[in-house]
C-alpha atoms as a printed R data frame, in Angstrom:
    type eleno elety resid chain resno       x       y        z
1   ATOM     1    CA   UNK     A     1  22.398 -42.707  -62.709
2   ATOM     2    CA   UNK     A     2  25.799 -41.290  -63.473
3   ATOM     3    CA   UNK     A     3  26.321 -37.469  -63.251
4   ATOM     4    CA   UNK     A     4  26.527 -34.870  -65.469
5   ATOM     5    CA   UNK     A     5  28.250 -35.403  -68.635
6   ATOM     6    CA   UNK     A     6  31.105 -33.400  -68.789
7   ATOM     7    CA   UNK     A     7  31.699 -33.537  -72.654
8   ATOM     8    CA   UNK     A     8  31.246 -31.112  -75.595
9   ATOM     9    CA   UNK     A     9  29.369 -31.988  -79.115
10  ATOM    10    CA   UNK     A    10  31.675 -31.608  -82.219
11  ATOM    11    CA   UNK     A    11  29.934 -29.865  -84.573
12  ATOM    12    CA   UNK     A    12  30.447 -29.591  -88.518
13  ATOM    13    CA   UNK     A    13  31.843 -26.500  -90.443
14  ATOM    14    CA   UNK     A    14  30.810 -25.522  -93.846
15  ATOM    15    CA   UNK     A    15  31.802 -27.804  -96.634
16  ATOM    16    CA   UNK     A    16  32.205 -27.486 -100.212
17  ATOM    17    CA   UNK     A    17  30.620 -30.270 -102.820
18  ATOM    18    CA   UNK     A    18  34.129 -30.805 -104.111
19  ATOM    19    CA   UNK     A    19  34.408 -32.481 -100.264
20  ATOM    20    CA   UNK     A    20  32.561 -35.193 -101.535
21  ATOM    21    CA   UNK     A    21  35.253 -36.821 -103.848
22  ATOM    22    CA   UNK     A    22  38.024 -36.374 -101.092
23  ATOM    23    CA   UNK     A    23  39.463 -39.557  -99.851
24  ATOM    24    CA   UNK     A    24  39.896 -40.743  -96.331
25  ATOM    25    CA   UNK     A    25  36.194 -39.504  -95.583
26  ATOM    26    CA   UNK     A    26  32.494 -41.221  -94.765
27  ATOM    27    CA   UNK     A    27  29.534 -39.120  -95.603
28  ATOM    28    CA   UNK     A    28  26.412 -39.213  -93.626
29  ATOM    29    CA   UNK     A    29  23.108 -37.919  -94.407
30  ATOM    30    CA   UNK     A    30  22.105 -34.638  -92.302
31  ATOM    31    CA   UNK     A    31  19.379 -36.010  -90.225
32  ATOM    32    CA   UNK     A    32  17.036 -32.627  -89.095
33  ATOM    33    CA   UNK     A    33  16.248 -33.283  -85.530
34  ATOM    34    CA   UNK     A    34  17.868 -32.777  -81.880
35  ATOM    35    CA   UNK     A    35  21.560 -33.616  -80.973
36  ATOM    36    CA   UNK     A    36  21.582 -35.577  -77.768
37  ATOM    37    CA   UNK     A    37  24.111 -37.438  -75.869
38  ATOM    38    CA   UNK     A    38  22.912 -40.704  -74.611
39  ATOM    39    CA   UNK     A    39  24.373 -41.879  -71.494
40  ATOM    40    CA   UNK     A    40  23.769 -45.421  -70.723
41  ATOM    41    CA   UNK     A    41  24.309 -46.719  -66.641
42  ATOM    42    CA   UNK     A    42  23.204 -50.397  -66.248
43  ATOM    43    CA   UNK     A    43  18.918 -50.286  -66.873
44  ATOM    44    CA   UNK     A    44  19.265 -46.498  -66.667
45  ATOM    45    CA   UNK     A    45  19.530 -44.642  -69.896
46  ATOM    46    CA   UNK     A    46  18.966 -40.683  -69.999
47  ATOM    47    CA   UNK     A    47  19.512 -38.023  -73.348
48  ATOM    48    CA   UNK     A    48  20.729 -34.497  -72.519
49  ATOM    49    CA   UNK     A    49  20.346 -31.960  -75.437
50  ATOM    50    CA   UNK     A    50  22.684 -29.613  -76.608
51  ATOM    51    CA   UNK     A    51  21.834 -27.290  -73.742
52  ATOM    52    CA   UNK     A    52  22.145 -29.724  -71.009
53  ATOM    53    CA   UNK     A    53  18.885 -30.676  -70.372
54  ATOM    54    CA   UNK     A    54  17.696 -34.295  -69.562
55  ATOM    55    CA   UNK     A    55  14.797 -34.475  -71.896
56  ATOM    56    CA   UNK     A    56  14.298 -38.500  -71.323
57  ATOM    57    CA   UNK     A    57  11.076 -37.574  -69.831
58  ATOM    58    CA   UNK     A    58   8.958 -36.332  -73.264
59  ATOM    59    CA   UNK     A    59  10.522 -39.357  -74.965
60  ATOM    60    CA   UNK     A    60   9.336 -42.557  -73.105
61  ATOM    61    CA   UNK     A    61   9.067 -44.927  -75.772
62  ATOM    62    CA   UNK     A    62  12.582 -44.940  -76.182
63  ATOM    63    CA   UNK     A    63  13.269 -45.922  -72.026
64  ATOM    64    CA   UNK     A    64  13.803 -49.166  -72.250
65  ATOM    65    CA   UNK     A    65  16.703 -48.734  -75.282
66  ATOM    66    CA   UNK     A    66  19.091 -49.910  -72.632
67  ATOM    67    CA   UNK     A    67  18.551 -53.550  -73.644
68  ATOM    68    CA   UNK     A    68  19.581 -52.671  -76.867
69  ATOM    69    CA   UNK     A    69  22.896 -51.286  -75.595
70  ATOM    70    CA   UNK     A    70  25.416 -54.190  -74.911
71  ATOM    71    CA   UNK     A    71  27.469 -52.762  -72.511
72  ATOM    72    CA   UNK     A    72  27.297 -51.684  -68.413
73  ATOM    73    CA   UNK     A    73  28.017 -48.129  -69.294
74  ATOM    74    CA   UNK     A    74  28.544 -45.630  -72.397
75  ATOM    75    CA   UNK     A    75  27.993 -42.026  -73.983
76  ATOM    76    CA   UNK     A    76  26.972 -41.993  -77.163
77  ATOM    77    CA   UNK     A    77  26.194 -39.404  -79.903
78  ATOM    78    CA   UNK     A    78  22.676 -39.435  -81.166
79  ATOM    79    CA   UNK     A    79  20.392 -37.328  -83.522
80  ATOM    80    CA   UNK     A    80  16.684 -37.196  -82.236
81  ATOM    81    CA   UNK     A    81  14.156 -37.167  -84.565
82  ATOM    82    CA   UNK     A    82  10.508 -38.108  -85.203
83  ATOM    83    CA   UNK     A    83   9.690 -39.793  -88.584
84  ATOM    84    CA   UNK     A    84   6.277 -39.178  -90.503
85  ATOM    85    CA   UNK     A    85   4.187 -41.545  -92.245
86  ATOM    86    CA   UNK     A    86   6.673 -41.600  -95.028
87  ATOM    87    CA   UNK     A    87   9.241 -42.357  -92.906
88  ATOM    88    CA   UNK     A    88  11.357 -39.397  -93.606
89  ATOM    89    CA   UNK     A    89  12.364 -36.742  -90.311
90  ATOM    90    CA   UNK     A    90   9.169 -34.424  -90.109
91  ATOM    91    CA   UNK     A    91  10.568 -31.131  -88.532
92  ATOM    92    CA   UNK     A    92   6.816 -29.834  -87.479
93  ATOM    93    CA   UNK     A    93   6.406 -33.345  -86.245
94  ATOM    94    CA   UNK     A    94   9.425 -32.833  -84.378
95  ATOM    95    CA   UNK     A    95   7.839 -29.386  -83.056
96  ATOM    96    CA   UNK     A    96   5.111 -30.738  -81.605
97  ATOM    97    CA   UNK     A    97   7.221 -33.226  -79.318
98  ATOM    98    CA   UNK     A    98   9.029 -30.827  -78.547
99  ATOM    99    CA   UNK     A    99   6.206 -28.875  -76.426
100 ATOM   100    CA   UNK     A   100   3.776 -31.680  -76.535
101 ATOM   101    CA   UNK     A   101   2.014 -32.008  -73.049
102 ATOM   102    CA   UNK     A   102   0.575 -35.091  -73.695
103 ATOM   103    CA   UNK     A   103   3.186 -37.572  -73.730
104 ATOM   104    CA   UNK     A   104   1.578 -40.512  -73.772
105 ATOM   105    CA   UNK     A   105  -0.459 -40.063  -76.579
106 ATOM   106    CA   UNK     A   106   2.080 -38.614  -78.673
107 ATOM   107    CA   UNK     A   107   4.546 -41.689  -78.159
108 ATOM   108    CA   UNK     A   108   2.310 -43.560  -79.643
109 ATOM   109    CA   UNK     A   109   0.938 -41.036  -82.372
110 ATOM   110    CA   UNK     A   110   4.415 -39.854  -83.141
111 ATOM   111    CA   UNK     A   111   6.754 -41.890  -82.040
112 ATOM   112    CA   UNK     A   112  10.465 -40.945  -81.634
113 ATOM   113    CA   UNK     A   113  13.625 -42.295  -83.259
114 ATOM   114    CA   UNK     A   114  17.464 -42.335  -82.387
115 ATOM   115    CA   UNK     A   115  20.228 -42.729  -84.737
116 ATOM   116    CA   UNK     A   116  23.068 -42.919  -82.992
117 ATOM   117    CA   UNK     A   117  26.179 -42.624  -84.507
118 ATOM   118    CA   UNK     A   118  29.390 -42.127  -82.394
119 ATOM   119    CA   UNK     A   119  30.690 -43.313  -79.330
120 ATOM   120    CA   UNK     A   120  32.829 -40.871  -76.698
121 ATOM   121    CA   UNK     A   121  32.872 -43.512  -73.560
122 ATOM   122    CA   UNK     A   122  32.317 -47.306  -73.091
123 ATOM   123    CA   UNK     A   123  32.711 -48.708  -69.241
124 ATOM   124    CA   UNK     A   124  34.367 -45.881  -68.027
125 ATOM   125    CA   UNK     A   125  36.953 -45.687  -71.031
126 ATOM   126    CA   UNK     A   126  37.171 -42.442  -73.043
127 ATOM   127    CA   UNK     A   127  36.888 -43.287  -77.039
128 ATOM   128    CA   UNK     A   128  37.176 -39.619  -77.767
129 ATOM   129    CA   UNK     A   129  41.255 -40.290  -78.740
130 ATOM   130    CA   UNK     A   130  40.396 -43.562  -80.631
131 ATOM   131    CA   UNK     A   131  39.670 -42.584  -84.797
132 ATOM   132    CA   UNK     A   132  36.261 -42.606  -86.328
133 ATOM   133    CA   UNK     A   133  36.784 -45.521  -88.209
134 ATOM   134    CA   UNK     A   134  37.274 -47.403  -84.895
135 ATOM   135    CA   UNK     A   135  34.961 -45.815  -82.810
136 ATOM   136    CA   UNK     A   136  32.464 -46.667  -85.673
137 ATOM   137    CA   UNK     A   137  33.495 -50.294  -85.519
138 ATOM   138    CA   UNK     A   138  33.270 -50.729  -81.599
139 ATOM   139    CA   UNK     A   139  29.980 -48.751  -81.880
140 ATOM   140    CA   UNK     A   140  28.189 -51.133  -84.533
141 ATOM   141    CA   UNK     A   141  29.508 -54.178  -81.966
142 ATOM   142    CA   UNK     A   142  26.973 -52.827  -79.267
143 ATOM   143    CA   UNK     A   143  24.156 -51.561  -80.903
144 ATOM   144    CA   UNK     A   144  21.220 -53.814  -81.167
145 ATOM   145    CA   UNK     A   145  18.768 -52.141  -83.370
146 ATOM   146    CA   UNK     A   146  14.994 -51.914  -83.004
147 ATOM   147    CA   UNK     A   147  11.802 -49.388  -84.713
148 ATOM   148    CA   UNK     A   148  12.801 -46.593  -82.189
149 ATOM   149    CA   UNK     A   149  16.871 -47.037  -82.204
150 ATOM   150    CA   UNK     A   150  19.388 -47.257  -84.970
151 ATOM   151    CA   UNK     A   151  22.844 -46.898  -86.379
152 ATOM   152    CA   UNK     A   152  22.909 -43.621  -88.368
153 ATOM   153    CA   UNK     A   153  23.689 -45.302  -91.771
154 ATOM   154    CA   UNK     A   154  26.754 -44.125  -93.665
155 ATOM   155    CA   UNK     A   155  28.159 -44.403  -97.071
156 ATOM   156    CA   UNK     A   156  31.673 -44.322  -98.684
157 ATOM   157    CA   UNK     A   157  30.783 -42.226 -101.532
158 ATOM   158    CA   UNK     A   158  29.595 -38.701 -101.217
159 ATOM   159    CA   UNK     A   159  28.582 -38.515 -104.727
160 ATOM   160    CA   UNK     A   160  25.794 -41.572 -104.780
161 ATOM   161    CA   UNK     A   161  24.909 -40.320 -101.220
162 ATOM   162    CA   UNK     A   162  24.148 -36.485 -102.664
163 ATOM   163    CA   UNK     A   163  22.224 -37.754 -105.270
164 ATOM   164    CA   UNK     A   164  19.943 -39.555 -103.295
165 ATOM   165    CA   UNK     A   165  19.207 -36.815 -100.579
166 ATOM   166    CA   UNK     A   166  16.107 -35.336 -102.291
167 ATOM   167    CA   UNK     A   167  15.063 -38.948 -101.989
168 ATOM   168    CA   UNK     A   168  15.952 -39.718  -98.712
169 ATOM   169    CA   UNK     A   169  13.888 -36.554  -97.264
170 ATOM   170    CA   UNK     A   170  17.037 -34.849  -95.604
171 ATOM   171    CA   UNK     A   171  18.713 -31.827  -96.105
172 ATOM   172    CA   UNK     A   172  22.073 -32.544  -96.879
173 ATOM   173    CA   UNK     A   173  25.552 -34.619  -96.321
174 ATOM   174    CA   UNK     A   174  28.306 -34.700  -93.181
175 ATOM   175    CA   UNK     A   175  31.415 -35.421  -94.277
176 ATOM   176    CA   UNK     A   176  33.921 -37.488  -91.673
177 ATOM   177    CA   UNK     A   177  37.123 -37.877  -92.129
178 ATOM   178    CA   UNK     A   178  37.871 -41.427  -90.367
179 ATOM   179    CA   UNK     A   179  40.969 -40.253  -88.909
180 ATOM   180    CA   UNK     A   180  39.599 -37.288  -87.011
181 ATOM   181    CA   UNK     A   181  39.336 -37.654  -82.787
182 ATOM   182    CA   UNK     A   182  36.208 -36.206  -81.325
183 ATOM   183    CA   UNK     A   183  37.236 -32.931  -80.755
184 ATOM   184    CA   UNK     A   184  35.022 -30.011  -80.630
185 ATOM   185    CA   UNK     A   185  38.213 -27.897  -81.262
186 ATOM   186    CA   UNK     A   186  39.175 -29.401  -84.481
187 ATOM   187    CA   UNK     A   187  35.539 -29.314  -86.008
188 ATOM   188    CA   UNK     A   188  36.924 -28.510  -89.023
189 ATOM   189    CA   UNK     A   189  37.135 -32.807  -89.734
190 ATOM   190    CA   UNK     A   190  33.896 -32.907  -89.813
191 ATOM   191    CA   UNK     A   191  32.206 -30.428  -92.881
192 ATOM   192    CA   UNK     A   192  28.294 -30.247  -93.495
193 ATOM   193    CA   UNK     A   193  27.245 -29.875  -97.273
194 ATOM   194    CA   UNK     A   194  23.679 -28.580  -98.174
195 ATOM   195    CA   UNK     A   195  22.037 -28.205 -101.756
196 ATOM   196    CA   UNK     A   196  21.319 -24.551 -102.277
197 ATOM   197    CA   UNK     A   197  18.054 -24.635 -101.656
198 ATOM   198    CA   UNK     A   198  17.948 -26.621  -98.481
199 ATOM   199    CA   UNK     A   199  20.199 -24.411  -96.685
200 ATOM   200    CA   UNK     A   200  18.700 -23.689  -93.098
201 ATOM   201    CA   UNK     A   201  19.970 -21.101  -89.864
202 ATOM   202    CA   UNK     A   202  19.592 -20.478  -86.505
203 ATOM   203    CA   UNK     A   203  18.946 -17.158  -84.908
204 ATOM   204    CA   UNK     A   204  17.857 -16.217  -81.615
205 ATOM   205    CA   UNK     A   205  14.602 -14.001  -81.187
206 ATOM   206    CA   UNK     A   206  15.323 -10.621  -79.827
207 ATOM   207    CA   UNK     A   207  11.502  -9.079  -80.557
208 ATOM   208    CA   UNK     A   208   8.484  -8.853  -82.698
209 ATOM   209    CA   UNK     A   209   6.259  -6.716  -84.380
210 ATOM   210    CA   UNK     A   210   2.414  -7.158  -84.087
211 ATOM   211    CA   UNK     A   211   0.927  -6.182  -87.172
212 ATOM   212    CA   UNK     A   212  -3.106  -5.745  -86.251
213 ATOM   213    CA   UNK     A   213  -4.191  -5.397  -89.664
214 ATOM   214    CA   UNK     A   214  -2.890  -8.715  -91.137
215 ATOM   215    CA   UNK     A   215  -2.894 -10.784  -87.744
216 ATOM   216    CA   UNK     A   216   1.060 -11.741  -88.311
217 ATOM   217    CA   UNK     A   217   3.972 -11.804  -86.443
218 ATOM   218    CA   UNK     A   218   7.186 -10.488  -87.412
219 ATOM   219    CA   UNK     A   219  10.024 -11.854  -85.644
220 ATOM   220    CA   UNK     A   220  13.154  -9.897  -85.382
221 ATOM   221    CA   UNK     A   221  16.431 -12.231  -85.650
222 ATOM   222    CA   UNK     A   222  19.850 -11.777  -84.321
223 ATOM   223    CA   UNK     A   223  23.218 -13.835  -84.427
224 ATOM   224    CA   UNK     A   224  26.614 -13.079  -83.103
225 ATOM   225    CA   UNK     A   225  28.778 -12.021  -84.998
226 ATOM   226    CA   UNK     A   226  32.350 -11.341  -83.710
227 ATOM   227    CA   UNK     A   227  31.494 -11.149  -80.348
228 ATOM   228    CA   UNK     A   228  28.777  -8.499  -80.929
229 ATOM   229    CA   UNK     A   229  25.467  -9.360  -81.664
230 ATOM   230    CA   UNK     A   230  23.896  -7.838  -85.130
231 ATOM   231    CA   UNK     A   231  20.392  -8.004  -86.650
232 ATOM   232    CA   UNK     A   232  20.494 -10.659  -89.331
233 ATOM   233    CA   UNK     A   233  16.976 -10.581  -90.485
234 ATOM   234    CA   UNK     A   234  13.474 -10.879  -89.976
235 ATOM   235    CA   UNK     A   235  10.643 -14.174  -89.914
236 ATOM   236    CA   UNK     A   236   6.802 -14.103  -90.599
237 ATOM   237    CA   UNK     A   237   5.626 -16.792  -87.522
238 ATOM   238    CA   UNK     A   238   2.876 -18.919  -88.780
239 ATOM   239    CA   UNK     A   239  -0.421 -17.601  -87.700
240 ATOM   240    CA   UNK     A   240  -1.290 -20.896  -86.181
241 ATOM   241    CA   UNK     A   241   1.597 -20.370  -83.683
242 ATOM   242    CA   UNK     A   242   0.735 -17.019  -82.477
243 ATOM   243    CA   UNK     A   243  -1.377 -18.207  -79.120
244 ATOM   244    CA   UNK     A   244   1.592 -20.438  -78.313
245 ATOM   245    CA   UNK     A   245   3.932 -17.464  -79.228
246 ATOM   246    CA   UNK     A   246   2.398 -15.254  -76.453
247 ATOM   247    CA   UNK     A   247   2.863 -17.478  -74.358
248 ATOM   248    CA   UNK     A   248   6.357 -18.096  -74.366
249 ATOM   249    CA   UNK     A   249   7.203 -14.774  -74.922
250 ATOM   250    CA   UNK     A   250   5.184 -13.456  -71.682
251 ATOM   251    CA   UNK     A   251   8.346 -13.194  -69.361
252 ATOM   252    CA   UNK     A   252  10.649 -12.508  -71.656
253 ATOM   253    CA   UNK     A   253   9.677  -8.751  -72.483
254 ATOM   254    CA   UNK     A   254  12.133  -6.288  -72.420
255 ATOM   255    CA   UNK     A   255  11.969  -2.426  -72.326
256 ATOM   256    CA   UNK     A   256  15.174  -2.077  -74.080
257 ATOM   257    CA   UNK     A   257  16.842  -3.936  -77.043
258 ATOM   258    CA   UNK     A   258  20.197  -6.039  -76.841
259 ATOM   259    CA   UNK     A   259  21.137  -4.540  -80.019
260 ATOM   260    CA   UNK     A   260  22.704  -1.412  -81.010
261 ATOM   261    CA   UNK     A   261  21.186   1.587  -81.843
262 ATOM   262    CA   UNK     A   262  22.203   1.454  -84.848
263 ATOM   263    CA   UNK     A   263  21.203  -2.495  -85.368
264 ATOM   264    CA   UNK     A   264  17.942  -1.465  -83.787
265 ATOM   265    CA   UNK     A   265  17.000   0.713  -86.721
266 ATOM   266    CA   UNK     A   266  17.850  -1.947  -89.366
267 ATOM   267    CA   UNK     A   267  15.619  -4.273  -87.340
268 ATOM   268    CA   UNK     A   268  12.800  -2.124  -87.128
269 ATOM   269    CA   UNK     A   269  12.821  -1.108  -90.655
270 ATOM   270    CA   UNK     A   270  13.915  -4.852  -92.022
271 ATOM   271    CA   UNK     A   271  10.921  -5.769  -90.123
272 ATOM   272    CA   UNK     A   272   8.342  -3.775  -91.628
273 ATOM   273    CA   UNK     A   273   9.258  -4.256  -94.757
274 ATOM   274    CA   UNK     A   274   8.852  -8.582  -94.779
275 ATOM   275    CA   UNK     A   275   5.391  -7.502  -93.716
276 ATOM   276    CA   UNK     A   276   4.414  -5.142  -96.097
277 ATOM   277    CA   UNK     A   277   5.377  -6.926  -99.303
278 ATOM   278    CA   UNK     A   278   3.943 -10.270  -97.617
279 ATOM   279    CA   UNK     A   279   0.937  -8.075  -97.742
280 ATOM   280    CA   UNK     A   280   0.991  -5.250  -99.594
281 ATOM   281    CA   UNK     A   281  -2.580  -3.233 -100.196
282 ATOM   282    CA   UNK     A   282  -4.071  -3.094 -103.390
283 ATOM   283    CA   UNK     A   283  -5.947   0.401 -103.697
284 ATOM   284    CA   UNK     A   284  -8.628   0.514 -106.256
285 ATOM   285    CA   UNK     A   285  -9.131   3.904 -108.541
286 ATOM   286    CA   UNK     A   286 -12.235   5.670 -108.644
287 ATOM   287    CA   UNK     A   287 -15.076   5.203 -110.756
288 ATOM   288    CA   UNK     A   288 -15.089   7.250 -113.550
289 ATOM   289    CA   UNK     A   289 -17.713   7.524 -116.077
290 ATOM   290    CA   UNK     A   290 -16.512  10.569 -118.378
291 ATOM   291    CA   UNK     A   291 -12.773   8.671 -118.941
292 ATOM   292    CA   UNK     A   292 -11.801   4.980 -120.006
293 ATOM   293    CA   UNK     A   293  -9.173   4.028 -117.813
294 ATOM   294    CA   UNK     A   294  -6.485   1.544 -119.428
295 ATOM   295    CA   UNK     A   295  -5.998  -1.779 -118.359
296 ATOM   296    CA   UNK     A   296  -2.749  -0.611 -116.116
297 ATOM   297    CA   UNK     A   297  -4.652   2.176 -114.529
298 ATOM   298    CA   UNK     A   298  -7.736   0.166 -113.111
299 ATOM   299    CA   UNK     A   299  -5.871  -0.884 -110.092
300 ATOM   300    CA   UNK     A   300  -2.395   0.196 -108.297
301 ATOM   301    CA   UNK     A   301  -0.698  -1.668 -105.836
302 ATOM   302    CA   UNK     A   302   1.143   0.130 -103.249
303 ATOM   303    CA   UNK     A   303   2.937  -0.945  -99.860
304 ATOM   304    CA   UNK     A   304   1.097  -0.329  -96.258
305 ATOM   305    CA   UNK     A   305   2.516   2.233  -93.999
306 ATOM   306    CA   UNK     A   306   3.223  -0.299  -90.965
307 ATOM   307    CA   UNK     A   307   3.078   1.354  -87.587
308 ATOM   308    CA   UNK     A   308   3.603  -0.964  -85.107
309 ATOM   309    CA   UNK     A   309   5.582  -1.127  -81.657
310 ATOM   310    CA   UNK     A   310   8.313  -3.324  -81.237
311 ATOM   311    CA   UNK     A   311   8.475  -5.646  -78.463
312 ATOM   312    CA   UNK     A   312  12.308  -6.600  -77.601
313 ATOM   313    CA   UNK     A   313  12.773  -9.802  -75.893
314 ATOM   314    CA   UNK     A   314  15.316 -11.730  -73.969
315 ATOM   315    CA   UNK     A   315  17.001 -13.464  -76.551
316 ATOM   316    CA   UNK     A   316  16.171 -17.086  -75.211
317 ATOM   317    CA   UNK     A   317  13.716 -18.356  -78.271
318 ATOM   318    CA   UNK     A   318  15.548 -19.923  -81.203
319 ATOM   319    CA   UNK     A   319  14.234 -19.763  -84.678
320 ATOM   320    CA   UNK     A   320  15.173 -21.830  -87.779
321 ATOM   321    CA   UNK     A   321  14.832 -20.556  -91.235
322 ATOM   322    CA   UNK     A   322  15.411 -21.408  -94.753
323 ATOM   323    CA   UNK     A   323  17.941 -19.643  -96.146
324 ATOM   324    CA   UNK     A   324  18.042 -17.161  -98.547
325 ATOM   325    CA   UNK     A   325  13.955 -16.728  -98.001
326 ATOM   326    CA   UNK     A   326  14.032 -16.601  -94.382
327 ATOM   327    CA   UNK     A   327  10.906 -19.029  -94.940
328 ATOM   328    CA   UNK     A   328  10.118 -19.411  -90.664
329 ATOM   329    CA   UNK     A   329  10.939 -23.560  -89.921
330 ATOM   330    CA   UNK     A   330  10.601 -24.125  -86.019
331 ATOM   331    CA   UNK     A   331  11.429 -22.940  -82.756
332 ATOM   332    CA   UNK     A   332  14.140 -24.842  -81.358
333 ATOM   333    CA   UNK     A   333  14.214 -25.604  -77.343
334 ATOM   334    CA   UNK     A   334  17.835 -27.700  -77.633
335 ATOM   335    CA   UNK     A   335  20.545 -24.811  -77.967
336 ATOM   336    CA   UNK     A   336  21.418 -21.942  -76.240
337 ATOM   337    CA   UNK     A   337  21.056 -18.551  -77.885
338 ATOM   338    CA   UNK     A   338  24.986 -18.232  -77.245
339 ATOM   339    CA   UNK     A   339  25.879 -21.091  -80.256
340 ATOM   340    CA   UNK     A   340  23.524 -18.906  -83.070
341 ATOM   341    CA   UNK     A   341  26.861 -17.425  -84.528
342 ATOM   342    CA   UNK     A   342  27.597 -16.402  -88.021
343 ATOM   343    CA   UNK     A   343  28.941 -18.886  -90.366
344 ATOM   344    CA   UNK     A   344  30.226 -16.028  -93.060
């Protein structure tokens, strides 16, 4: 097999809808999975995520994709995802494949898809100068598609493709423009567009708060933000993940946050507060047999007095949330804390 790939994945910037009536552009749904690049050498076929690691190994249903590749040698641009029974990308699906153990059961279970849908190198010749349009035309003349491998589908109207994303399962539209080289420099030709409501975010974990009485987990989440990193929130972690939680977490611990002191006491107090209105305590009055009590009266609702002890972390777990709810999504394994910076 080849050695390492020495290229860089472009990456969208924010887009506006009116993007989605410009001209000289494709739009392609936003697939929720894992960006790989999928090098190809002869029978040989390996996917490296975005933090360099060959992850072929917890995927090997999709080993034999070579034959479906019709050329000696190429890298390729792929989104990794798992489909449910629907056939719509399932992000917990996705989870579990992610840190599933047992492969083989899960490749047949849960089976993994690629969409590929650009092309940086065929037989030793860079593409990354050559259009979109073209690459997309040279790319559609090698790909033989099966269940587990396909050509990311894309449409020449942003408008009909928006409409349809509820439908489709995803959470938004890229935006191409089909003169743009691949160049992770000039990101600003490609431009992502998400509904409102289906706007997600990345932020690395830099502790948590155990709260004893309600058996959660609040996650304290940071971003960088001109160079410096800042607290940008906190994350209830789904009860069902807190075994699996501690154990990832066990060598991370820290004595000492990576945030400011300042940052530190936003944290702390942001933190408590997403647990005590997720579960506030209702307090009931007194029984009182001289005095009728009015319907308000009979019960008040106030919020807990959390004392809990943070536990800082190395910032090297990656959570996704739903933006503006900070609704927990996943932990993500494919990107370095580094690339969790601030988009406003």
């Amino acid at each position: 097999m080849a050695g390492e790939i020495n290229y860089q994945f472009m990456f969208p910037q924010k887009g506006e809808e009116n993007v989605l009536t410009k001209p000289n552009f494709i739009f392609e749904p936003k697939i929720d999975g894992v960006r790989v690049f999928v090098q190809k050498e002869g029978s040989s076929v390996r996917m490296v995520n975005r933090k360099g690691e060959n992850i072929s190994g917890k995927y090997p249903e999709l080993k034999s994709i070579y034959k479906n590749i019709l050329t000696d040698s190429c890298i390729l641009d792929a989104e990794l995802t798992v489909l449910n029974k629907k056939g719509f990308p399932d992000i917990e699906l996705l989870q579990e494949r992610e840190q599933e153990i047992k492969v083989a059961r899960s490749e047949i279970e849960t089976p993994a898809v690629l969409f590929v849908f650009d092309i940086l190198e065929i037989d030793g010749i860079d593409m990354r100068d050559v259009p979109l349009d073209r690459r997309k035309v040279r790319l559609k003349e090698i790909i033989r598609e099966n269940f587990n491998f396909k050509l990311l589908m894309f449409s020449q109207s942003g408008t009909e493709l928006w409409k349809r994303i509820r439908d489709l399962g995803i959470k938004g539209v890229i935006a191409k423009d089909i003169r743009s080289r691949y160049d992770p420099e000039h990101s600003f030709f490609w431009l992502k567009i998400e509904p409102s409501d289906f706007i997600y975010s990345d932020s690395f974990i830099v502790g948590y708060i155990k709260h004893k009485e309600t058996d959660t987990i609040s996650l304290i989440l940071a971003n960088y933000k001109n160079e410096h990193i800042v607290y940008t929130g906190a994350s209830t972690l789904p009860s069902s993940m807190n075994k699996k939680f501690d154990k990832l977490t066990r060598k991370l611990k820290m004595k000492e946050p990576m945030l400011s002191s300042d940052e530190e006491q936003r944290a702390i107090e942001g933190s408590k507060l997403v647990d005590s209105l997720a579960h506030p305590v209702v307090v009931k009055q007194k029984h009182q047999t001289q005095k009728t009590l009015k319907p308000e009266e009979k019960k008040k609702i106030k919020v807990r007095k959390v004392k809990a002890k943070v536990q800082w972390l190395k910032p090297e777990l990656i959570a996704e949330v739903q933006q503006p709810t900070m609704k927990f999504m996943r932990l993500r394994f494919d990107k370095k804390y580094q690339s969790c910076i601030l988009e406003y």
